[in-house]
DRENSEPA-720451 format. One record per residue (C-alpha): residue in one letter; x, y, z. Coordinates in pm, 1 decimal. Example, Ala and Ser with C-alpha at 12.3 -4.5 7.8 and 13.67 -1.06 7.14 Angstrom:
['A',[1230.0,-450.0,780.0]];
['S',[1367.0,-106.0,714.0]];
***
This chain:
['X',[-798.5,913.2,-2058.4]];
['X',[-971.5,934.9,-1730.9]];
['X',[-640.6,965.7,-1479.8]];
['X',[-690.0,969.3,-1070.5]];
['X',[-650.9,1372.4,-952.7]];
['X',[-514.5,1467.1,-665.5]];
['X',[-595.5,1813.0,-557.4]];
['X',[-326.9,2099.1,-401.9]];
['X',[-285.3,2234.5,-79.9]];
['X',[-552.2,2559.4,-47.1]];
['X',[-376.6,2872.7,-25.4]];
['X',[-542.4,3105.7,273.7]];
['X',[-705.5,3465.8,180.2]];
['X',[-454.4,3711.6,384.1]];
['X',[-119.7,3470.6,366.0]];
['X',[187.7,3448.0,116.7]];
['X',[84.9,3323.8,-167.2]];
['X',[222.8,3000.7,-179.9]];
['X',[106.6,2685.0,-332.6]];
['X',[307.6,2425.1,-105.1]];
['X',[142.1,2088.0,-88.9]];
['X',[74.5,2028.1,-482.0]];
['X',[336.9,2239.5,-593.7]];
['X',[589.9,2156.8,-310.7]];
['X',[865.3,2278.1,-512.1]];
['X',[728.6,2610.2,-486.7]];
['X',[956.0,2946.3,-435.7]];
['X',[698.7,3206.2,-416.1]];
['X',[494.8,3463.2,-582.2]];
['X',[727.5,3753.2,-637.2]];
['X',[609.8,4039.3,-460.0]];
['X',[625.5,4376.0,-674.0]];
['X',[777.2,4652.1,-620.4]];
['X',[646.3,5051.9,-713.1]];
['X',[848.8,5378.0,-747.1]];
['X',[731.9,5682.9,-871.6]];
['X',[888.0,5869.4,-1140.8]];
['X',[1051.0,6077.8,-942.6]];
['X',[1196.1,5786.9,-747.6]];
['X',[1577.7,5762.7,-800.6]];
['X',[1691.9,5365.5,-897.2]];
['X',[1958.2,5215.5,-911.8]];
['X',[2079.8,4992.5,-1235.3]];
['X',[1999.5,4642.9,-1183.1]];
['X',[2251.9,4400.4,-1226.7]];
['X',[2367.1,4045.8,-1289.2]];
['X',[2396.6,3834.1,-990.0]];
['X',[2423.1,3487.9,-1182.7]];
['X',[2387.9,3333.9,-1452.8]];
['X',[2266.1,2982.5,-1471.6]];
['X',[2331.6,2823.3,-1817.4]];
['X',[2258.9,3090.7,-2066.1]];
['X',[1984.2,3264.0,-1845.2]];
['X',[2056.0,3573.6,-1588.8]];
['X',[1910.6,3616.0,-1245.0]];
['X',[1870.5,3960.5,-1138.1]];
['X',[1965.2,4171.0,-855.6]];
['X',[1579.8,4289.1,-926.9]];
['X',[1463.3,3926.9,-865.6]];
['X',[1672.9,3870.3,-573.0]];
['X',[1570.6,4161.7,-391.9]];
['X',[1172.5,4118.1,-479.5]];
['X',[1206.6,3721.3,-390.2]];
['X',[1392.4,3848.2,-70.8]];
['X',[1089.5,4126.8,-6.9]];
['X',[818.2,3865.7,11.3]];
['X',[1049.7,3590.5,198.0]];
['X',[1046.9,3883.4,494.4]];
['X',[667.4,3925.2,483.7]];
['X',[624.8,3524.3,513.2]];
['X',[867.5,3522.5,782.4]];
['X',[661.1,3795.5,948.3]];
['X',[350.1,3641.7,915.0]];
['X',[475.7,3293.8,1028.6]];
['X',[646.3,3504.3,1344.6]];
['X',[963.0,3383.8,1250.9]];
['X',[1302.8,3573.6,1377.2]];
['X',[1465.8,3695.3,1052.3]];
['X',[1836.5,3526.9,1024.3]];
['X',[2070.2,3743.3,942.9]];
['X',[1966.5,3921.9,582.0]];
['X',[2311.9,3840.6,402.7]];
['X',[2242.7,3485.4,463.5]];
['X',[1890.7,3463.5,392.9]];
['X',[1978.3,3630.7,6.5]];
['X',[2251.0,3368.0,-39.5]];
['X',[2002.5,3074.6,60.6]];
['X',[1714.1,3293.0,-156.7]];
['X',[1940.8,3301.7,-446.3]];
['X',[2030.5,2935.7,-440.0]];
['X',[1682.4,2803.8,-424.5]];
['X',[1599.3,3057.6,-742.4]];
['X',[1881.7,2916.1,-862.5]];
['X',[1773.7,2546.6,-885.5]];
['X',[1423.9,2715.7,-972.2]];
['X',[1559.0,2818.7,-1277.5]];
['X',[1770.6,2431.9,-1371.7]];
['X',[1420.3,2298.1,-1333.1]];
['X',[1229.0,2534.4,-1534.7]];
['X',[1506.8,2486.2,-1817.1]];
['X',[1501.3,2129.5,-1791.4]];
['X',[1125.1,2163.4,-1782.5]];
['X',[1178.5,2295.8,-2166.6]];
['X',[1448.7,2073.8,-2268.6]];
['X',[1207.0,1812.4,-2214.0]];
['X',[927.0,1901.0,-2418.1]];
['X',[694.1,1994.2,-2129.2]];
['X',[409.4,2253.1,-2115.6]];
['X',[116.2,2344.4,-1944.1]];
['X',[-149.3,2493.8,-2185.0]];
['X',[-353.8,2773.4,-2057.7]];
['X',[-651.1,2588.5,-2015.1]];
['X',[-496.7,2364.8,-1739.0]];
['X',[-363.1,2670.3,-1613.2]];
['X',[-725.3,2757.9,-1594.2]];
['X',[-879.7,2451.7,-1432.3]];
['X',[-591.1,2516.7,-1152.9]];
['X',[-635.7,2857.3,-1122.4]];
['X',[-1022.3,2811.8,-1069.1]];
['X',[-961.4,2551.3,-819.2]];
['X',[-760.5,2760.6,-564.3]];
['X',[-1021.7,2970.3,-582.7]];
['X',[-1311.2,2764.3,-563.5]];
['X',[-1145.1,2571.1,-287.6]];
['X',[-1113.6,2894.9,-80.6]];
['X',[-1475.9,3018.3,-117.7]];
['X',[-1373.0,3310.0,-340.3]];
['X',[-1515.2,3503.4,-607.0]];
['X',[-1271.3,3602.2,-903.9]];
['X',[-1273.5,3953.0,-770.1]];
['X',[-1240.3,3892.8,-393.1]];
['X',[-925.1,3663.4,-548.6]];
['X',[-784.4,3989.4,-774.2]];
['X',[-854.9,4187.1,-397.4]];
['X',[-548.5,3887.7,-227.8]];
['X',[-349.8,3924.8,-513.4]];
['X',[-334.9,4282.1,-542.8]];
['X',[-281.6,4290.6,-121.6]];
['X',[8.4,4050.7,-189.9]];
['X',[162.2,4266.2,-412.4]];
['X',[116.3,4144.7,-743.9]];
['X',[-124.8,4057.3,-1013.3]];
['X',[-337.6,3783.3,-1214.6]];
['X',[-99.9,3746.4,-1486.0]];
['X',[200.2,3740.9,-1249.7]];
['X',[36.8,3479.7,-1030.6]];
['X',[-80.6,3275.4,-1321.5]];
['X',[273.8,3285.7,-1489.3]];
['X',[406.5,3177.3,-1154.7]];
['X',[142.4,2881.1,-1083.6]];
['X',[258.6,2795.2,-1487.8]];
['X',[604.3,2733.9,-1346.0]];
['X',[496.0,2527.3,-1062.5]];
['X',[287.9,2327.0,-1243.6]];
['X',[598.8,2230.1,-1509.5]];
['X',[823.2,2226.2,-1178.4]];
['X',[571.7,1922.3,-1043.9]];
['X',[526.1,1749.2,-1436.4]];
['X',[901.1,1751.1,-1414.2]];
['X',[933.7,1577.7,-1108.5]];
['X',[672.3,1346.4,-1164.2]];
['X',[829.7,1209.7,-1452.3]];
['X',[1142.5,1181.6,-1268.6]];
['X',[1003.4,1004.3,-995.7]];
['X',[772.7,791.2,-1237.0]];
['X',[1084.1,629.2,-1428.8]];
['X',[1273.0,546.2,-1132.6]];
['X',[1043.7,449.8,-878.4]];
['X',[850.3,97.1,-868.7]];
['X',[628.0,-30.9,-572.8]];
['X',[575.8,-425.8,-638.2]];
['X',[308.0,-628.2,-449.6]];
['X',[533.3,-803.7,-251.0]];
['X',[681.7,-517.8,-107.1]];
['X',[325.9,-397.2,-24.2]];
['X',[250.0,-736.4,118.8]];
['X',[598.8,-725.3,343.3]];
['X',[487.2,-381.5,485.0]];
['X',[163.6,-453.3,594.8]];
['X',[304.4,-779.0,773.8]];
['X',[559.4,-573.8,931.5]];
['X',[290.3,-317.0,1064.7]];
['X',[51.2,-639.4,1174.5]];
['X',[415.1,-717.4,1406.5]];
['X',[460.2,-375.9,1499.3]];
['X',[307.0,-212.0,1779.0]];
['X',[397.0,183.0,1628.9]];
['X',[339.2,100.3,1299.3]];
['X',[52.9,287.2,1315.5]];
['X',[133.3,587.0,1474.1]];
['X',[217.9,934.8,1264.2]];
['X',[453.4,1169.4,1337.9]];
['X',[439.8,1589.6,1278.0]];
['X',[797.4,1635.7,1198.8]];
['X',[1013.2,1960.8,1026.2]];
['X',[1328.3,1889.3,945.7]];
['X',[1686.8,2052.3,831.7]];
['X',[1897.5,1889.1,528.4]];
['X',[2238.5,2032.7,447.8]];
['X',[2280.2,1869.5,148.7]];
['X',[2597.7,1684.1,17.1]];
['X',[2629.4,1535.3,-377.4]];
['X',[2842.5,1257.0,-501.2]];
['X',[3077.9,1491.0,-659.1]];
['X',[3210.2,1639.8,-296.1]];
['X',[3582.3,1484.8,-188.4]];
['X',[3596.1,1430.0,195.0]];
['X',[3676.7,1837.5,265.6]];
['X',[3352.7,1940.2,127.9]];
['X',[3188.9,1674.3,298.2]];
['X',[3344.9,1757.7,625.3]];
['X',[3266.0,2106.2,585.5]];
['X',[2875.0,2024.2,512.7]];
['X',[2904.8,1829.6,846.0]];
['X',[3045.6,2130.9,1028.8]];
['X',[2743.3,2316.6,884.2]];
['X',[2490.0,2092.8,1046.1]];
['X',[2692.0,2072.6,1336.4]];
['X',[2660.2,2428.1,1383.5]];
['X',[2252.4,2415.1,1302.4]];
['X',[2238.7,2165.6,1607.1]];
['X',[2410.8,2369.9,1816.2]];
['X',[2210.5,2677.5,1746.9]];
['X',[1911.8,2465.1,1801.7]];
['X',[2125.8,2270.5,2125.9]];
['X',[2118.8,2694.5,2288.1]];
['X',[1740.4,2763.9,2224.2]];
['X',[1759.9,2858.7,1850.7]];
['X',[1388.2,2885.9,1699.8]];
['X',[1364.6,2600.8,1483.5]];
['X',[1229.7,2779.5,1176.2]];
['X',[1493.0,3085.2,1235.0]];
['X',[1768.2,2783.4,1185.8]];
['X',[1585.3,2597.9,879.3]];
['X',[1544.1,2922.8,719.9]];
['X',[1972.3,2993.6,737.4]];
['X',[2124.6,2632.3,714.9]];
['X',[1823.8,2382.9,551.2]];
['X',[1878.3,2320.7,156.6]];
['X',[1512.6,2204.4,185.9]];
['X',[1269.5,2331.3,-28.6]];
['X',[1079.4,2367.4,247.3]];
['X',[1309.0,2555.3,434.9]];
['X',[1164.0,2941.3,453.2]];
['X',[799.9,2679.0,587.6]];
['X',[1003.8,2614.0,909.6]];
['X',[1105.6,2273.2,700.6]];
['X',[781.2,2149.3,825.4]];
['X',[701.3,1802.5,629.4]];
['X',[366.2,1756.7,758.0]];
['X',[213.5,1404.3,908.3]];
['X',[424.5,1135.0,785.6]];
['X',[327.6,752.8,888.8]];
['X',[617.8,592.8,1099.9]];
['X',[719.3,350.5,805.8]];
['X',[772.2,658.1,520.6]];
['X',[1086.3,789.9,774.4]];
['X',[1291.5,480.2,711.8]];
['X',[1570.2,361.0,934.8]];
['X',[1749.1,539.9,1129.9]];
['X',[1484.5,776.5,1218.5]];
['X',[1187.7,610.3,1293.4]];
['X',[1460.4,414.3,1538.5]];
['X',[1470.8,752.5,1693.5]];
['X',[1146.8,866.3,1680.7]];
['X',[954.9,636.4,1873.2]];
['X',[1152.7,723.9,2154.0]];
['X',[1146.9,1093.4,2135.8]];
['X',[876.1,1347.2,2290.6]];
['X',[723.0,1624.7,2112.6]];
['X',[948.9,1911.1,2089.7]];
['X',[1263.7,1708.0,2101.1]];
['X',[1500.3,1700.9,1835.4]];
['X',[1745.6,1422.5,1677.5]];
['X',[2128.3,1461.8,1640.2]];
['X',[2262.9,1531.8,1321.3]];
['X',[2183.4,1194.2,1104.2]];
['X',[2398.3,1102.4,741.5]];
['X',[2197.7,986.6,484.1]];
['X',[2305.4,891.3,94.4]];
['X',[2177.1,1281.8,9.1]];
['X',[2320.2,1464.1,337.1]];
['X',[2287.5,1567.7,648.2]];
['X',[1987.1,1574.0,889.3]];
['X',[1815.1,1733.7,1187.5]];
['X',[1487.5,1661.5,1264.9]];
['X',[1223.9,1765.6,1551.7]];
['X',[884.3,1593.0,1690.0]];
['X',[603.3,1818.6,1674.6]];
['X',[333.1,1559.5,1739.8]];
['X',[247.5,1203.3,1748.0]];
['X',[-89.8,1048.3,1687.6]];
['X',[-243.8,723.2,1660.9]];
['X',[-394.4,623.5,1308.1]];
['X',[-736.8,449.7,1391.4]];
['X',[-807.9,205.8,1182.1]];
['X',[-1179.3,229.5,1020.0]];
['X',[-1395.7,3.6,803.8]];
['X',[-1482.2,262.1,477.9]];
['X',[-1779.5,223.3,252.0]];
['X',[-1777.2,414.3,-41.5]];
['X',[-2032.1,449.2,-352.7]];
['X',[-1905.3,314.8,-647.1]];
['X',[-2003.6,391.5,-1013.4]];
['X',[-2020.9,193.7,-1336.8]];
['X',[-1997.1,441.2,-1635.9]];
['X',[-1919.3,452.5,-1983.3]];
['X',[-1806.8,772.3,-2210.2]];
['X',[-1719.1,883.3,-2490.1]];
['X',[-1443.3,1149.7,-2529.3]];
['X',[-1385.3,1393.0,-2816.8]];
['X',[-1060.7,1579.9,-2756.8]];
['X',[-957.1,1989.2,-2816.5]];
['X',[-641.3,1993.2,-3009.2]];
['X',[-488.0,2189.8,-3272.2]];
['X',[-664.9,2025.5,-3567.3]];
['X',[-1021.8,2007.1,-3317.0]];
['X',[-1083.4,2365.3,-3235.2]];
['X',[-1337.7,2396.6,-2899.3]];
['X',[-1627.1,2461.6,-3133.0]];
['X',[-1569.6,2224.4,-3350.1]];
['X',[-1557.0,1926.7,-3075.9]];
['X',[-1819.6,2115.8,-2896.8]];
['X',[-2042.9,2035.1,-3233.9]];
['X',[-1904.7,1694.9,-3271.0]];
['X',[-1969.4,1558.0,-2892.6]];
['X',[-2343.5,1739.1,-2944.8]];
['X',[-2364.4,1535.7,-3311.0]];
['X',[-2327.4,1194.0,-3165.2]];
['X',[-2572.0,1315.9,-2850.5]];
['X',[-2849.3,1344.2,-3096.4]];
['X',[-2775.2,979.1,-3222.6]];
['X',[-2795.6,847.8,-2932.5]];
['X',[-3085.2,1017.2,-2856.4]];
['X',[-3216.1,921.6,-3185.8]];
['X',[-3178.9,512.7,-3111.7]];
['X',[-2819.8,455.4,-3177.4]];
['X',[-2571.5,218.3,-2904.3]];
['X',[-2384.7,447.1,-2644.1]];
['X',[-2154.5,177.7,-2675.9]];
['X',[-2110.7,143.6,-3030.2]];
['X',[-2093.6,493.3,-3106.4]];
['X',[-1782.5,485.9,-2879.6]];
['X',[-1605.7,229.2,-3040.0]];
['X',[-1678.3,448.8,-3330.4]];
['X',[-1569.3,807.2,-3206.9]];
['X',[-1409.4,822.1,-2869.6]];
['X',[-1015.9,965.3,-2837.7]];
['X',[-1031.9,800.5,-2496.2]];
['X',[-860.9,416.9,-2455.2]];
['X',[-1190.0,292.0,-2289.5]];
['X',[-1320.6,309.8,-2682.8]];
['X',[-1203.7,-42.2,-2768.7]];
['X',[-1499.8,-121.4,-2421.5]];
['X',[-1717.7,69.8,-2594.1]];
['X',[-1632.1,358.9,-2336.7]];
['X',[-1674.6,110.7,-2021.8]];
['X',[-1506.6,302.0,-1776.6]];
['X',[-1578.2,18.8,-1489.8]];
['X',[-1630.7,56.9,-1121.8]];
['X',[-1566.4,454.7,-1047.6]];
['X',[-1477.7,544.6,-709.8]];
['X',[-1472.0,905.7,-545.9]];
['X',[-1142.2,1098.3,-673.8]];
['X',[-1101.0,870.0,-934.8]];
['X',[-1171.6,1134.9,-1213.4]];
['X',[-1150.8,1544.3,-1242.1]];
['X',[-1393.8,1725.5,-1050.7]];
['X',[-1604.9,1855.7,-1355.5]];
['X',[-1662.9,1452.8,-1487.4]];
['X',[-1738.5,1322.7,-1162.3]];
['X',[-1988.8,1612.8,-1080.1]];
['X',[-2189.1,1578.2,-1364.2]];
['X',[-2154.6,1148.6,-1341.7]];
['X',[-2290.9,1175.3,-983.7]];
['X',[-2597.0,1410.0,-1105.5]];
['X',[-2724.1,1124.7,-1325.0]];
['X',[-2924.8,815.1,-1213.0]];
['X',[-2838.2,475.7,-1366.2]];
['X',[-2903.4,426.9,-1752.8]];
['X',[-2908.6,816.5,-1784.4]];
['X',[-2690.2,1000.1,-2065.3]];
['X',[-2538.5,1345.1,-1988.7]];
['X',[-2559.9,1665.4,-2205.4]];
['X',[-2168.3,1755.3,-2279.5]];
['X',[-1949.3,1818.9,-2025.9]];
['X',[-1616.1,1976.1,-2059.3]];
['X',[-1332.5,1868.3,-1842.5]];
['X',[-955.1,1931.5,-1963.3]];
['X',[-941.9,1601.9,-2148.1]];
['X',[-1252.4,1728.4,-2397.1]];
['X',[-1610.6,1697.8,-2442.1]];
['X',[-1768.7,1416.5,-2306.4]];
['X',[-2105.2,1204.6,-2315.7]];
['X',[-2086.3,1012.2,-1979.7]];
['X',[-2355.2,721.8,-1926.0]];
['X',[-2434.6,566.5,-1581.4]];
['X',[-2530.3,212.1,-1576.2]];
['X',[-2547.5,132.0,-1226.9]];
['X',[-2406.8,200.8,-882.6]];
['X',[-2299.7,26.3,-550.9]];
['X',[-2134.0,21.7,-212.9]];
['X',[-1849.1,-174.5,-166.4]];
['X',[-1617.2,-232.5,134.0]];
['X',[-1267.1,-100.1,7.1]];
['X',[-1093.2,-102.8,367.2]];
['X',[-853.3,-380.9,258.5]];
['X',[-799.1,-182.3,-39.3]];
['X',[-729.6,126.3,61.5]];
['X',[-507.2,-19.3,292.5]];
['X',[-281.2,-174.3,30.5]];
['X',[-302.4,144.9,-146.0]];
['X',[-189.4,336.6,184.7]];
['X',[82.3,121.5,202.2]];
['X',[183.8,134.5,-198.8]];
['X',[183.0,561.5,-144.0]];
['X',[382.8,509.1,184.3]];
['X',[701.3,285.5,9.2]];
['X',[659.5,508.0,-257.1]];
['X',[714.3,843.0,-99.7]];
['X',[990.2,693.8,108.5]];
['X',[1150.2,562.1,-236.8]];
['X',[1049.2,926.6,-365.6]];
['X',[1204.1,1162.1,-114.7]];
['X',[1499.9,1024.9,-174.9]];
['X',[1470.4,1034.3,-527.7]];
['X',[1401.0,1376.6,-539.6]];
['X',[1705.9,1508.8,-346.8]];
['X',[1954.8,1282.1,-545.5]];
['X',[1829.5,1425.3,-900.0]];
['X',[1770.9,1807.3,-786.7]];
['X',[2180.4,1769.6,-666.7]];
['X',[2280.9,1627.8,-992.9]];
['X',[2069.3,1896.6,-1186.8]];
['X',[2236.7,2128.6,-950.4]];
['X',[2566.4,1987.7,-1027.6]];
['X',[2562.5,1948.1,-1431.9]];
['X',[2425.2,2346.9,-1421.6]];
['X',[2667.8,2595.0,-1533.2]];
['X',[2614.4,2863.6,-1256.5]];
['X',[2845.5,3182.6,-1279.6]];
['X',[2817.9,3418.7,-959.4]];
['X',[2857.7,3735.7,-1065.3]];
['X',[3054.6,3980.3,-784.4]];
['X',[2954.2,4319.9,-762.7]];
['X',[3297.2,4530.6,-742.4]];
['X',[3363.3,4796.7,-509.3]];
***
């Protein structure tokens, strides 16, 4: 099937290598470490174990070693180093929940996507596969390291998808209730640059805990109250994933914040920041970095009508063999036969009952590698094959348009608005109860 694709956050040539935006989840590539044979090394040890895994004093101390270079390069004031390991060790903590749950749940990433992904990042940052070995290796580590990582972000994101996909539902009439509230509002459509800090609190805490967590934010605001750097205090109190970014979130429109903060945003300047706000998952600071106004513009796009047909890789359909297959039904077509019939004959895709009609096409509607070769062809042209991770595809233009999609994409603005707002909440509540139904042992080193 031809799915939407929505492509990651470019890492930058010279900086951590961290894949935030699509893999916001993400902990870090784990710098390495060398010693010489001569060097003398200590044992590692067990700091935790987390269900019937073991996290490392190794990993700890190689997680903490690049967290210090990020902090660096970000000009960040280190807090102090016993407290960054305990909030390092926490986050590889839940890491590790995720990546078991990942497994529990059936869910892999084959190297071939690993392979699109990996030749993204670097296509999207200009690089050639050597110049990208060149980072790497300045970073500390290597291909296989970075591709093993990328492998767990990928299931980390999968994982959380599926979450969010089962639980959260955008209906039309709560589409068509936001946009009349923006039409009433005059901020609706403003955006705000925000970080934030969470201290986090979970359904199983009795009122102590909860009081304690309170104290803990408390404390954050005061910090922050005296001149604190922002980042320096998200990087020892947030439980954010985001936390060792400066707990940046980005540009957010007004209505994704939900009440109470947009209540306090609007009236805030940049570089202010809010009290410490409860929420359902915990407890919240957040600071205005900017404000800007969203302009709103009339957008004209190129549309395409396409069919295809799709002949899938599995494990009964080596690459050659659907290679051989998708060039078989080429010649046919060549050779007189119906594009569309031969697709209700032989494509794995669920256009095949439309005889591969794929209808209207808009930009970013499909991977990269169909839509390239799609846009090289002029209407009632057939492609040679083109290989995309779905398969091997014939892909036939029939005609092509422009079409206003402003009121469209405005709807669509507003469905990925509710639904992040409905998300982030999401998220927190089911990381906290993966958290919670963990077994976690800390293991104390004796003296």
């Amino acid at each position: 099937m031809i799915i939407r694709f929505n492509s990651s956050e470019k890492f930058k040539p010279g900086s951590s290598l961290l894949i935030a935006a699509t893999f916001m989840w993400a902990t870090g590539v784990l710098a390495q470490n060398s010693h010489s044979h001569n060097d003398i090394r200590p044992i590692d040890r067990i700091v935790a174990v987390v269900n019937e895994e073991v996290i490392t004093q190794q990993e700890i101390d190689e997680l903490l070693q690049n967290t210090v270079q990020q902090l660096h390069k970000q000009n960040t004031e280190l807090p102090r180093m016993e407290v960054l390991e305990k909030q390092l060790l926490e986050r590889l903590i839940l890491k590790r929940i995720q990546l078991q749950r990942a497994k529990e749940t059936g869910l892999t990433v084959s190297d071939n996507d690993l392979d699109q992904t990996l030749r993204r990042i670097i296509q999207d940052n200009h690089l050639t596969m050597d110049e990208f070995r060149q980072v790497l290796f300045q970073e500390g580590t290597d291909l296989n390291r970075f591709r093993e990582e990328i492998r767990g972000e990928i299931l980390i994101t999968r994982l959380k998808e599926q979450e969010i996909n089962s639980r959260v539902n955008v209906t039309e009439s709560e589409i068509d209730n936001f946009l009349q509230n923006q039409a009433n509002s005059p901020v609706a459509h403003e955006e705000y640059r925000i970080a934030h800090i969470l201290v986090q609190i979970s359904e199983q805490m009795n009122e102590a805990q909860i009081e304690a967590r309170h104290k803990r934010a408390e404390t954050a605001y005061e910090h922050l109250r005296q001149g604190a750097n922002f980042a320096q205090v998200s990087a020892e109190f947030s439980d954010a994933a985001d936390a060792m970014q400066g707990g940046e979130l980005g540009w957010r429109p007004l209505a994704q914040l939900g009440s109470p903060f947009t209540e306090m945003l609007v009236k805030m300047q940049p570089g202010e920041i809010t009290p410490v706000v409860r929420s359902p998952i915990g407890f919240h600071i957040l600071k205005l970095l900017e404000r800007r106004q969203q302009e709103k513009q009339v957008t004209i796009i190129e549309q395409t009508h396409a069919q295809h047909i799709l002949i899938k890789v599995s494990e009964l359909v080596s690459e050659d063999d659907a290679h051989q297959l998708i060039g078989q039904l080429m010649d046919r077509i060549h050779n007189g036969a119906d594009f569309m019939e031969v697709a209700k004959a032989h494509s794995e895709d669920a256009s095949a009952a439309a005889g591969g009609d794929l209808n209207w096409i808009s930009p970013g509607d499909t991977v990269p590698e169909f839509e390239q070769a799609m846009n090289a062809l002029l209407p009632g042209q057939i492609s040679s094959p083109v290989r995309s991770p779905f398969g091997w595809h014939l892909i036939k233009v029939i005609e092509r348009r422009s079409k206003d999609v402003s009121e469209q994409q405005q709807r669509e603005a507003a469905r990925r608005t509710i639904h992040a707002r409905k998300a982030d909440v999401i998220v927190q509540e089911w990381l906290q109860q993966l958290r919670d139904q963990a077994y976690v042992e800390y293991k104390v080193e004796d003296n």
